[in-house]
VOVO-981036 format. One record per atom (N, C-alpha, C): residue number from 1; residue in three letters; chain; x, z, y negated. Coordinates in Angstrom, 3 decimals. Example, Ala and Ser with C-alpha at 12.3 -4.5 7.8 and 13.67 -1.06 7.14 Angstrom:
<nodes>
NODE   pos   code   unit          x          z          y
NODE     1    Ala      A     13.190      7.800      5.690
NODE     1    Ala      A     12.300      7.800      4.500
NODE     1    Ala      A     13.200      7.800      3.300
NODE     2    Ser      A     12.850      7.080      2.250
NODE     2    Ser      A     13.670      7.140      1.060
NODE     2    Ser      A     12.900      7.870     -0.030
</nodes>
This chain:
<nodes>
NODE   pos   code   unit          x          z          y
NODE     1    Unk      A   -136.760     84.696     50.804
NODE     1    Unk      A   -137.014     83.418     51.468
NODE     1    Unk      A   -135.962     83.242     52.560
NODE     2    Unk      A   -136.291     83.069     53.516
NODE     2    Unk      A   -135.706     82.527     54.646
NODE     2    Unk      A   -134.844     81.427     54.613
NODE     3    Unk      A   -133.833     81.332     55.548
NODE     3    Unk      A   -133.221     79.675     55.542
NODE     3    Unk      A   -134.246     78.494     55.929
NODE     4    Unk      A   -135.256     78.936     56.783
NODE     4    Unk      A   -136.532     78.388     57.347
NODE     4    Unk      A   -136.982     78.013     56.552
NODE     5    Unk      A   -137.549     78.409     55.397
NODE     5    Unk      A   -138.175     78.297     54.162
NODE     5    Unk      A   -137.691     77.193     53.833
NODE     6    Unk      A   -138.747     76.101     53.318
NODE     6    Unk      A   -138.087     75.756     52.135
NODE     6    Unk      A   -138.722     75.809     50.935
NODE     7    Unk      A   -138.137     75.883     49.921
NODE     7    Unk      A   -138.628     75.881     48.142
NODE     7    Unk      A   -140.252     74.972     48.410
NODE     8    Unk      A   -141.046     75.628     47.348
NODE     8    Unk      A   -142.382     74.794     47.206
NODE     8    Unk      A   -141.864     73.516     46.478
NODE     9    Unk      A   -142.534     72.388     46.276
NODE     9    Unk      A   -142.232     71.640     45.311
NODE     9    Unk      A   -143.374     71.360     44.254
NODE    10    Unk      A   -142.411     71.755     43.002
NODE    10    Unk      A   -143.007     71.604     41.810
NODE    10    Unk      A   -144.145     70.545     41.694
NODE    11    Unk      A   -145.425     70.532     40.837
NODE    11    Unk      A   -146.645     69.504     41.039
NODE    11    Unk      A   -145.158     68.593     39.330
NODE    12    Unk      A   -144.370     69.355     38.894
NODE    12    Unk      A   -143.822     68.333     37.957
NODE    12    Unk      A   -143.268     67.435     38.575
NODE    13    Unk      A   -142.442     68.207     39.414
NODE    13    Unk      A   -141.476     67.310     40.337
NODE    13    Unk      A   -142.034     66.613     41.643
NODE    14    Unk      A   -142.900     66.639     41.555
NODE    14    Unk      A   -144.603     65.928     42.707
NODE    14    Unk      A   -145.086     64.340     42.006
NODE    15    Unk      A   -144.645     64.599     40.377
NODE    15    Unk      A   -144.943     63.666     39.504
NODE    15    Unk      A   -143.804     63.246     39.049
NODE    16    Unk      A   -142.700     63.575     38.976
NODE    16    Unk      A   -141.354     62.792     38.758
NODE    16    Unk      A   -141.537     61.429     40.301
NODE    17    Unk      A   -141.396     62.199     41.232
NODE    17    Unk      A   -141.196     61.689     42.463
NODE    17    Unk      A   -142.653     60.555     42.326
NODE    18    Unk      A   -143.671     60.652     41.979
NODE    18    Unk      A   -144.863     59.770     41.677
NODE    18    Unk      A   -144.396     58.519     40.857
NODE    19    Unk      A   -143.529     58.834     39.665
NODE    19    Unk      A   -143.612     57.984     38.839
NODE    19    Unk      A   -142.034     57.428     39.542
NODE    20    Unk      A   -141.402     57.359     39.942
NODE    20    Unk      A   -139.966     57.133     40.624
NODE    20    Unk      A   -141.055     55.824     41.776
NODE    21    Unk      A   -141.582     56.509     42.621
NODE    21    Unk      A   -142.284     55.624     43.810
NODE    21    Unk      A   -143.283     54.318     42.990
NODE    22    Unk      A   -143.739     54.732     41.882
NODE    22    Unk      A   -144.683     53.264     41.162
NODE    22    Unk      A   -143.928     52.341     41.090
NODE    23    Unk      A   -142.258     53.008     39.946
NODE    23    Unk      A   -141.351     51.908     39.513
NODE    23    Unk      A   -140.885     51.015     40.354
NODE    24    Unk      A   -140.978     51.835     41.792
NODE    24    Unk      A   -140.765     50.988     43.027
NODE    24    Unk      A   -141.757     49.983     43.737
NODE    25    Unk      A   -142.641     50.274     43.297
NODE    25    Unk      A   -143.885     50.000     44.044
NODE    25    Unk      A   -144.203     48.630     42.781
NODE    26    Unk      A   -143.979     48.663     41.442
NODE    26    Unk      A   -144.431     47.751     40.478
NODE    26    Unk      A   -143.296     46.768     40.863
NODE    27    Unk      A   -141.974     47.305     40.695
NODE    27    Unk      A   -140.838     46.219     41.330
NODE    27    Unk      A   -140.931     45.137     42.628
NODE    28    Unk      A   -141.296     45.913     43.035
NODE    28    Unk      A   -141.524     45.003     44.903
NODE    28    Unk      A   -142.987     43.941     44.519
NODE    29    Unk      A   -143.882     44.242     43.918
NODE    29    Unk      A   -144.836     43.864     43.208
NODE    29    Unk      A   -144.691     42.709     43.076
NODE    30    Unk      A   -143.478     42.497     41.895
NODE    30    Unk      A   -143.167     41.847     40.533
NODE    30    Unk      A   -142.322     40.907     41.419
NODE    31    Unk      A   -141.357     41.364     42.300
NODE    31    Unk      A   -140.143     40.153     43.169
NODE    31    Unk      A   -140.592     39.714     44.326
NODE    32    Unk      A   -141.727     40.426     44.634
NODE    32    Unk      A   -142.133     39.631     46.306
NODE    32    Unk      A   -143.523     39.192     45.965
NODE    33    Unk      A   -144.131     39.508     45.373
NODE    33    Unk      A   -145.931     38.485     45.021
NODE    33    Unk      A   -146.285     39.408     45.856
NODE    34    Unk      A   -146.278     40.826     46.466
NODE    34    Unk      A   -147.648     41.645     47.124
NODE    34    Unk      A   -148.565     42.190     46.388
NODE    35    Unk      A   -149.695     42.375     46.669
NODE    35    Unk      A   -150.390     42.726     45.986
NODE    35    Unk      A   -150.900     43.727     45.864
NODE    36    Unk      A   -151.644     44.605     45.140
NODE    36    Unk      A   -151.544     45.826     44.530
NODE    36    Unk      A   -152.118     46.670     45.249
NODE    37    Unk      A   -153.381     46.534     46.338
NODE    37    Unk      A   -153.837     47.406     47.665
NODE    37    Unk      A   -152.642     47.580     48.429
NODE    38    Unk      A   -152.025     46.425     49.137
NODE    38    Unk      A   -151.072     46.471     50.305
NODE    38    Unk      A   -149.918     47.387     49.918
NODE    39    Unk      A   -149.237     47.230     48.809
NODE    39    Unk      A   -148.359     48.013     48.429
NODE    39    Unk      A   -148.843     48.740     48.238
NODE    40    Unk      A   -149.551     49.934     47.837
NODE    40    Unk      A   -149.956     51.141     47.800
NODE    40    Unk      A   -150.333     51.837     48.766
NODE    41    Unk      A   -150.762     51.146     50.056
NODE    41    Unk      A   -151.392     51.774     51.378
NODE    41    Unk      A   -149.999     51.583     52.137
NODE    42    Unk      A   -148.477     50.939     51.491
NODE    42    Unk      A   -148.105     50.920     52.359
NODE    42    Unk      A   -147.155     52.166     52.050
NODE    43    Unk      A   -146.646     52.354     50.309
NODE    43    Unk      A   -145.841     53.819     50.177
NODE    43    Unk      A   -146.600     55.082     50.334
NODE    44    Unk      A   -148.038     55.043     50.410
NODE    44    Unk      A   -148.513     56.489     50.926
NODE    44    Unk      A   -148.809     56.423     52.617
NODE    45    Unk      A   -148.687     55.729     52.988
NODE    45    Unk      A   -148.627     55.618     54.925
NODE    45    Unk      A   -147.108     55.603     55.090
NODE    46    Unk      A   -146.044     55.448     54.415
NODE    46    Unk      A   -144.801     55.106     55.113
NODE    46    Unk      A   -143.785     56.040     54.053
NODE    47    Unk      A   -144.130     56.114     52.862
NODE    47    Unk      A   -143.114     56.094     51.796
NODE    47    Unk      A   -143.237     57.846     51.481
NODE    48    Unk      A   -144.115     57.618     50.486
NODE    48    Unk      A   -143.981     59.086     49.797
NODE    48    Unk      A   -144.121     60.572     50.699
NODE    49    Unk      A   -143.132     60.836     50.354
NODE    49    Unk      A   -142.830     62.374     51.242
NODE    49    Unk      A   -142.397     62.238     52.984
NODE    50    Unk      A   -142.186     60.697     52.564
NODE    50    Unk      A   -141.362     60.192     54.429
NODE    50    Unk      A   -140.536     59.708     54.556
NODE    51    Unk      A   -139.938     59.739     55.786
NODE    51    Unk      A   -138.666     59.345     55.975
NODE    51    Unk      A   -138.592     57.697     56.711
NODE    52    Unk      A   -137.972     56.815     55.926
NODE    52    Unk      A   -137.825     55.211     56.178
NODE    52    Unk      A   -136.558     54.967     55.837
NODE    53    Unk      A   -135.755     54.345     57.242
NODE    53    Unk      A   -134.603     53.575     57.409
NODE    53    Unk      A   -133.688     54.602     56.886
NODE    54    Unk      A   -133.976     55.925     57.375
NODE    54    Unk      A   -132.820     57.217     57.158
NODE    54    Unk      A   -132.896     57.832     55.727
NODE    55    Unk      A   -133.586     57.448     54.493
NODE    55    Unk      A   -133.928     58.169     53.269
NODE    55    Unk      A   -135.064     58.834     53.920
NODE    56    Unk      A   -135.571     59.799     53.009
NODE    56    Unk      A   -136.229     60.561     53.057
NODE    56    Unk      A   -137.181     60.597     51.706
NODE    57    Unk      A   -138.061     59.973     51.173
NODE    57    Unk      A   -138.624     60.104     50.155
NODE    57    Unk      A   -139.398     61.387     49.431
NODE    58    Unk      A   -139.181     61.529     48.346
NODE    58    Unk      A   -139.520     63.019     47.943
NODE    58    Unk      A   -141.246     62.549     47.703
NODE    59    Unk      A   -141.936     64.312     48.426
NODE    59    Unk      A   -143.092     64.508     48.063
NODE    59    Unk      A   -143.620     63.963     46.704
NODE    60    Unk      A   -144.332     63.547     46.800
NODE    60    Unk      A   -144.780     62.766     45.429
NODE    60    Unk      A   -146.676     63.048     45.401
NODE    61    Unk      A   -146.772     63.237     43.673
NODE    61    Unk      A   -148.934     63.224     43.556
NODE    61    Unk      A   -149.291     62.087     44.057
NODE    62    Unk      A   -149.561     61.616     45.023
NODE    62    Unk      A   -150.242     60.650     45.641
NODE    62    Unk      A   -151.436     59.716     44.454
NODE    63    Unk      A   -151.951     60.420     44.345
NODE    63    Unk      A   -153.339     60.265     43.255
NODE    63    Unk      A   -152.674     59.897     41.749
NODE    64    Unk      A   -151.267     60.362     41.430
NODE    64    Unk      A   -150.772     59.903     40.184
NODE    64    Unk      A   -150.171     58.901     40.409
NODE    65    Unk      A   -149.332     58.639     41.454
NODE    65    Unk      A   -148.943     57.178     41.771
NODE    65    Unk      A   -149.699     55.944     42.209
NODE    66    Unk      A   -151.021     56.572     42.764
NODE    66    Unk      A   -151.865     55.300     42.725
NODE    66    Unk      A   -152.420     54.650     40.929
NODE    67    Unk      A   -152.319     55.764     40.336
NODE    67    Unk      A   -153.026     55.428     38.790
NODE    67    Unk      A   -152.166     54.962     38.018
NODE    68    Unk      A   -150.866     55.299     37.979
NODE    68    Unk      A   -149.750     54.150     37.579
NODE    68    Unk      A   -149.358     52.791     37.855
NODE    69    Unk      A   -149.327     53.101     39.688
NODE    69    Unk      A   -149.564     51.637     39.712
NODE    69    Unk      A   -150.837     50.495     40.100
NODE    70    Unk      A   -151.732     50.939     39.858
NODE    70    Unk      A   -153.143     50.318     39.781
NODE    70    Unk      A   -153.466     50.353     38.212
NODE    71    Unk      A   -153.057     51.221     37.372
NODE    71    Unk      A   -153.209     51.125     35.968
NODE    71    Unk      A   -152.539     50.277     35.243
NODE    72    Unk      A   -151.212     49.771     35.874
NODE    72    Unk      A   -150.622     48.904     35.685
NODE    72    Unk      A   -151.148     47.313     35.775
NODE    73    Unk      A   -151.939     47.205     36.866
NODE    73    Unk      A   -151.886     46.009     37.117
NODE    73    Unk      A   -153.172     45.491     36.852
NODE    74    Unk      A   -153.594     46.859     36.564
NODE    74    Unk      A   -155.100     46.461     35.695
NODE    74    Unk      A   -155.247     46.102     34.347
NODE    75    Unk      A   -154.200     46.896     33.585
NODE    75    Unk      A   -153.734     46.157     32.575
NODE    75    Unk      A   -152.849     45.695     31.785
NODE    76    Unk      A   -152.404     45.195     32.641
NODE    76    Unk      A   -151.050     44.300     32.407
NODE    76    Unk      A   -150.823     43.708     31.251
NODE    77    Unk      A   -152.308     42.805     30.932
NODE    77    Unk      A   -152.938     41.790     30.131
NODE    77    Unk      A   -152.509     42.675     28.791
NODE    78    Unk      A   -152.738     43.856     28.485
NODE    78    Unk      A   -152.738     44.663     27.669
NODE    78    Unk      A   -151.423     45.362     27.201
NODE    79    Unk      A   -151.147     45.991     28.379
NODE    79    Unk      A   -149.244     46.561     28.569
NODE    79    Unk      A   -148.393     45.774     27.925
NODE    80    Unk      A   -148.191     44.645     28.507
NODE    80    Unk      A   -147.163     43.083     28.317
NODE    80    Unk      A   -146.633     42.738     26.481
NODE    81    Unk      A   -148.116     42.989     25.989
NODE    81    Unk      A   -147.553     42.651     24.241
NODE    81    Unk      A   -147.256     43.804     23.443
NODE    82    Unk      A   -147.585     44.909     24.078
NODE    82    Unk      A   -147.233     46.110     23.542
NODE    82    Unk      A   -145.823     46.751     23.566
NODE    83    Unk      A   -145.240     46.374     24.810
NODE    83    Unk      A   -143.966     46.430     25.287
NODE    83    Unk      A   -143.399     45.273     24.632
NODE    84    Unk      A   -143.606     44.014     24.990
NODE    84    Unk      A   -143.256     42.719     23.593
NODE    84    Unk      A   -142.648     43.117     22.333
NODE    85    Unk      A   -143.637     43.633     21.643
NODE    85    Unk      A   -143.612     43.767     20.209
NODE    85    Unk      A   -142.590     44.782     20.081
NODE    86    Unk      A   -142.391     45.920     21.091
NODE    86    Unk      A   -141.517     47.229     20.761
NODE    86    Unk      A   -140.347     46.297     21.506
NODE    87    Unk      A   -140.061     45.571     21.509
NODE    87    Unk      A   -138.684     45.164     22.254
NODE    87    Unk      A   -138.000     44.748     20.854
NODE    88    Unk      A   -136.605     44.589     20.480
NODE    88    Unk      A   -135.876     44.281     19.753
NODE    88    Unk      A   -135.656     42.492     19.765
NODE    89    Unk      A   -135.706     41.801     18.517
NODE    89    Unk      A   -135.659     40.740     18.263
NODE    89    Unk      A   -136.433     39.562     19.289
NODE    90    Unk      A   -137.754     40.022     19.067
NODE    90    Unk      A   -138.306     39.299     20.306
NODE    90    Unk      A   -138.429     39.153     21.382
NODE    91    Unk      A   -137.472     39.716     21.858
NODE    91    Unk      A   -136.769     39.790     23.583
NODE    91    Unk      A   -137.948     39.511     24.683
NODE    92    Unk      A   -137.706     38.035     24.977
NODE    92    Unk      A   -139.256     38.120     25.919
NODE    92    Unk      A   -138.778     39.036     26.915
NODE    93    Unk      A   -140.080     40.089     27.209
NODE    93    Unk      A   -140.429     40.292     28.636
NODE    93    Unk      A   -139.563     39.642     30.140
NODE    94    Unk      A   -139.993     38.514     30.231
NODE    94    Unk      A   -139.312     37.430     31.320
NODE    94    Unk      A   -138.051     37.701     31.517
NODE    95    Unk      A   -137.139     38.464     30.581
NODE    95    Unk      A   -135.707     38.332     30.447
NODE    95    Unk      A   -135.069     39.173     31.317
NODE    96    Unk      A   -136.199     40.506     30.970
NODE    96    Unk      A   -135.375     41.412     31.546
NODE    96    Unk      A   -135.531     42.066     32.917
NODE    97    Unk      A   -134.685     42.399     33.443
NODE    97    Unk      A   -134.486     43.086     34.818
NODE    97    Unk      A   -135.801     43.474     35.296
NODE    98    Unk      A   -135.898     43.262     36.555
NODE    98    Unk      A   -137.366     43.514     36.791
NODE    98    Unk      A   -138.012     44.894     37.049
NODE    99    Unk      A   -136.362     45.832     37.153
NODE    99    Unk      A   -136.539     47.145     37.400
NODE    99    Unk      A   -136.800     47.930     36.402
NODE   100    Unk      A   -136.211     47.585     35.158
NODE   100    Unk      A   -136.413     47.510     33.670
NODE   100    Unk      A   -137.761     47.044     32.876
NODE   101    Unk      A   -138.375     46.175     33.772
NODE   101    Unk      A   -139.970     45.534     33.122
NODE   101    Unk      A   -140.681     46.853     34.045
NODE   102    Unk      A   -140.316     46.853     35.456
NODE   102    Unk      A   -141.701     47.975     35.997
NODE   102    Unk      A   -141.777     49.336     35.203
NODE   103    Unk      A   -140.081     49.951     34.809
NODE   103    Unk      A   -139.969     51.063     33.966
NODE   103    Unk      A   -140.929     51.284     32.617
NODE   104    Unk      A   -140.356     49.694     32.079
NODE   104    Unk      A   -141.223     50.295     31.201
NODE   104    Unk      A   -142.880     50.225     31.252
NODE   105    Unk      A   -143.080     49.230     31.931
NODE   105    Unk      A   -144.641     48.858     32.039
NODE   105    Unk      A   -145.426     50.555     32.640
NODE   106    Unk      A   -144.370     51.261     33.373
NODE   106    Unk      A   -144.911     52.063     33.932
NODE   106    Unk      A   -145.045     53.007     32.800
NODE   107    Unk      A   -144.277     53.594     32.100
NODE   107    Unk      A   -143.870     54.037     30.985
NODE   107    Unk      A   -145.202     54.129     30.075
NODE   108    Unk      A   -145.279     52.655     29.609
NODE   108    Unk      A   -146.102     52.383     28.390
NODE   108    Unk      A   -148.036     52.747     29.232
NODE   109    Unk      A   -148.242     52.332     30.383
NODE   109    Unk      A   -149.082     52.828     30.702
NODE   109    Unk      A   -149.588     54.165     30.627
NODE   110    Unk      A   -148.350     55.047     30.989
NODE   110    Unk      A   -148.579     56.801     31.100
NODE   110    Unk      A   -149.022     57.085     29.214
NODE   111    Unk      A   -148.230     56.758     28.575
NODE   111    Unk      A   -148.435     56.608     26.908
NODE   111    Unk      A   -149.820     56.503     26.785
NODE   112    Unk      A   -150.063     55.340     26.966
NODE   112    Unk      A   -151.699     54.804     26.285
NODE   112    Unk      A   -152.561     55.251     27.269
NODE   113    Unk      A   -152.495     55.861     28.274
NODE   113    Unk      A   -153.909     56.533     28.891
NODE   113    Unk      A   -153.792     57.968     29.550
NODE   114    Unk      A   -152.174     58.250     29.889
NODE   114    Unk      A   -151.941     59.911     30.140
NODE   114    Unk      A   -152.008     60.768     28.695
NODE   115    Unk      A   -153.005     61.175     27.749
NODE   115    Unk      A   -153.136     61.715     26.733
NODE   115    Unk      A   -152.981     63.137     26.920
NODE   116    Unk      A   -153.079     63.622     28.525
NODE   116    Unk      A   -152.610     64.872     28.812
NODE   116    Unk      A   -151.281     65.437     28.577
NODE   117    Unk      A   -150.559     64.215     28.555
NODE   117    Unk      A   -148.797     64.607     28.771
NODE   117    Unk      A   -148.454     63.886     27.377
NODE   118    Unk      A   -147.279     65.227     27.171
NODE   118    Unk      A   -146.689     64.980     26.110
NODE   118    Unk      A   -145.790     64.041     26.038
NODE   119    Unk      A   -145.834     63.238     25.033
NODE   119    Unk      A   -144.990     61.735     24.759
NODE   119    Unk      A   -143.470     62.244     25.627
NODE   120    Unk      A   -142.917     63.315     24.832
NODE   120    Unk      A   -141.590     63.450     24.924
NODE   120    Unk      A   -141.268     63.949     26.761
NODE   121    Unk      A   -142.227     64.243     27.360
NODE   121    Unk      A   -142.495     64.279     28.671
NODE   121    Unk      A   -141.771     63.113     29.336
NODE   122    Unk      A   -142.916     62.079     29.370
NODE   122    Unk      A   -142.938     60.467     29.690
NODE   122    Unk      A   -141.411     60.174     29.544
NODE   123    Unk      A   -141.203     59.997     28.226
NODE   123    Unk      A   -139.784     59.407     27.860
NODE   123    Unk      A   -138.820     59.787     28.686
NODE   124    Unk      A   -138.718     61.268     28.859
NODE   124    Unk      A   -137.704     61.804     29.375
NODE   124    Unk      A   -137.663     61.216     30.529
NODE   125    Unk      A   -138.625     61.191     31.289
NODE   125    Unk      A   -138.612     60.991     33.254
NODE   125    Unk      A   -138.719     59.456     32.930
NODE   126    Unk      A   -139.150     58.995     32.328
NODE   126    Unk      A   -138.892     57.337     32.536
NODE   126    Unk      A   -136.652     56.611     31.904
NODE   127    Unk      A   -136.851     58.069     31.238
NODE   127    Unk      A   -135.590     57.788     30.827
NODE   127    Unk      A   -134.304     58.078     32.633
NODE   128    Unk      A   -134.834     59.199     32.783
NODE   128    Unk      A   -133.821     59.445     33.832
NODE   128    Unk      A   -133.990     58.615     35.045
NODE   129    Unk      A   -135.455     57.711     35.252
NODE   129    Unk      A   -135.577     56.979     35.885
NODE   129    Unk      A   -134.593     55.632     35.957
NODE   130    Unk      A   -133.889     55.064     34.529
NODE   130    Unk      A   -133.478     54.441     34.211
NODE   130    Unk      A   -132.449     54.490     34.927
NODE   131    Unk      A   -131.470     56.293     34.291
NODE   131    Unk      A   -130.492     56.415     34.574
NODE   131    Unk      A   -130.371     56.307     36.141
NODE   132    Unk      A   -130.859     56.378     37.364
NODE   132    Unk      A   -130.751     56.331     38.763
NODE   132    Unk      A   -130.530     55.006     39.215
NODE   133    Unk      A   -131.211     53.899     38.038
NODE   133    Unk      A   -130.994     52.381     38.704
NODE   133    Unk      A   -129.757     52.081     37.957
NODE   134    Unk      A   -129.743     52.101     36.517
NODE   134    Unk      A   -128.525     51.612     35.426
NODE   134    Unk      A   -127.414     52.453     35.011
NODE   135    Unk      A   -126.801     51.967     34.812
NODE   135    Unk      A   -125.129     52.669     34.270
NODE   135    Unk      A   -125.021     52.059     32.898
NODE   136    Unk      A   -125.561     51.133     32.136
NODE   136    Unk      A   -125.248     50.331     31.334
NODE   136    Unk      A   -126.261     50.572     29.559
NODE   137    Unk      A   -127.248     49.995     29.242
NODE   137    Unk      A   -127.495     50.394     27.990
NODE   137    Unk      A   -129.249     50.545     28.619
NODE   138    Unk      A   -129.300     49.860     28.916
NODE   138    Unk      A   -131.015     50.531     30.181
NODE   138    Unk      A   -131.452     51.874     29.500
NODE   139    Unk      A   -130.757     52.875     30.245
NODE   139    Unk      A   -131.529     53.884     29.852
NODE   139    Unk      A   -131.761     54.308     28.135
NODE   140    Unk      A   -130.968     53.847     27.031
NODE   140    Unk      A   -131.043     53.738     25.702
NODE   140    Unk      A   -132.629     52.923     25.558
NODE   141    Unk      A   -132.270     51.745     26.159
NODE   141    Unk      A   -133.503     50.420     26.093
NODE   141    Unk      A   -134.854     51.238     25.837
NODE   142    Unk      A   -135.123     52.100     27.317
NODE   142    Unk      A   -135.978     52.299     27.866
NODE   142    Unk      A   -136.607     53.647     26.778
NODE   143    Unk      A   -135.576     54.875     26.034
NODE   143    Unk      A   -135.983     55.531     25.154
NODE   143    Unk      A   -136.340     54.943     24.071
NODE   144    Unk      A   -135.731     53.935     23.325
NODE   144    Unk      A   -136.082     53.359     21.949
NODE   144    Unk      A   -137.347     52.490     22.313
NODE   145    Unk      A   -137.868     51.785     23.029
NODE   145    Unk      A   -138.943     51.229     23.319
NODE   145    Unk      A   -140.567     51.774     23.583
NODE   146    Unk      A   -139.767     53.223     24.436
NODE   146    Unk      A   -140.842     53.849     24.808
NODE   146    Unk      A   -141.258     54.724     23.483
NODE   147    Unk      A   -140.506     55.105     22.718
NODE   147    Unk      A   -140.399     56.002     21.938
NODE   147    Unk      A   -141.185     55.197     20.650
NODE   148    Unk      A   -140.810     54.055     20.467
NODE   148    Unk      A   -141.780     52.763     19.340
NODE   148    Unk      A   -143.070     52.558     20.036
NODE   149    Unk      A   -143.054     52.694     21.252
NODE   149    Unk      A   -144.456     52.573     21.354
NODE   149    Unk      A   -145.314     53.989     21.402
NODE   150    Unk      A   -144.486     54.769     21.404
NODE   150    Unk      A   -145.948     56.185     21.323
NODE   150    Unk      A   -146.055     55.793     19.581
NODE   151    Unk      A   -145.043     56.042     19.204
NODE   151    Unk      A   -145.128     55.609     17.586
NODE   151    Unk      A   -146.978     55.089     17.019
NODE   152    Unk      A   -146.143     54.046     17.291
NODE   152    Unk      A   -147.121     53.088     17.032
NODE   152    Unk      A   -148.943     52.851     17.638
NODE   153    Unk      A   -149.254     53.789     19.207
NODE   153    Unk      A   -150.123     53.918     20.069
NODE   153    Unk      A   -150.947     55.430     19.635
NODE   154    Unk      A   -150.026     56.283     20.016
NODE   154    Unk      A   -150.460     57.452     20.093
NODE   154    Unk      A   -150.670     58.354     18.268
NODE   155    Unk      A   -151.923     59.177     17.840
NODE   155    Unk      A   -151.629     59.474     16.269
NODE   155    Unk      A   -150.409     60.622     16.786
NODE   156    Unk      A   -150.451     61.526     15.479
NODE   156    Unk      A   -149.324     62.498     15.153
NODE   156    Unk      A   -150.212     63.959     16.113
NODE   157    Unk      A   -151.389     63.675     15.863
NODE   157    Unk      A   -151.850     64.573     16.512
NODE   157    Unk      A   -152.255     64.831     18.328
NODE   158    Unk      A   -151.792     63.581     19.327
NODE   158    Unk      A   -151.845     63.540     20.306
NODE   158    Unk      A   -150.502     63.522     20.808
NODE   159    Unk      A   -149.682     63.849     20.376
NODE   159    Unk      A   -147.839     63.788     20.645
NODE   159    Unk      A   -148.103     65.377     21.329
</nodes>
């Protein structure tokens, strides 16, 4: 390979970078009231695999980040008590960080309808997702939650 060259990028790491751009895309969502077309036409016209205000956003599955975050907001209604119930001592929803609600919402979505990917998959990249925003107990949060909800969602035989 040439210096010219550069490395292909992985369709995993096509889908790390997918699920990285939703959490972003559910966040901006969640703190500014846009709504779920506009934000999506606006990180695949501007965002994913482009360069804005000097970052450079990594190539990302286009088609997996629309289904995260359109799967999200389709069922929210659904997501919301599932994530609820796996939270520790009640902990409403409302409480927590909003970067922390899209994580996991994004999270618990891939769980209950990506049956292709292995639980311990999900966890991991939603976990390291954590680690890029938080320094603090976040990324713990985000494994024990996600991890109670395959539990409880997914049988022994779809793990």
């Amino acid at each position: 390979m040439t210096n010219d060259e550069k490395p292909a990028v992985k369709p995993a790491n096509q889908r790390g970078a997918a699920r990285l751009a939703a959490v972003q895309a559910l966040y901006q969502m969640d703190v500014g009231g846009a709504g779920v077309l506009e934000v999506v036409a606006e990180y695949e016209a501007h965002r994913l695999g482009q360069e804005l205000d000097g970052e450079t956003y990594l190539k990302a599955d286009a088609s997996w980040f629309r289904s995260i975050v359109s799967g999200v907001v389709r069922d929210q209604v659904k997501i919301d008590p599932i994530v609820r119930s796996a939270l520790q001592n009640d902990w409403p929803l409302s409480r927590l960080d909003s970067t922390l609600r899209a994580i996991l919402r994004a999270g618990t979505f891939e769980i209950l309808e990506r049956k292709d990917v292995p639980v311990p998959v999900i966890v991991t990249e939603y976990v390291e997702i954590a680690q890029a925003f938080f320094e603090g107990e976040e990324p713990k949060i985000v494994n024990a939650v996600l991890d109670r909800i395959a539990k409880q969602v997914r049988s022994p035989t779809t793990k």
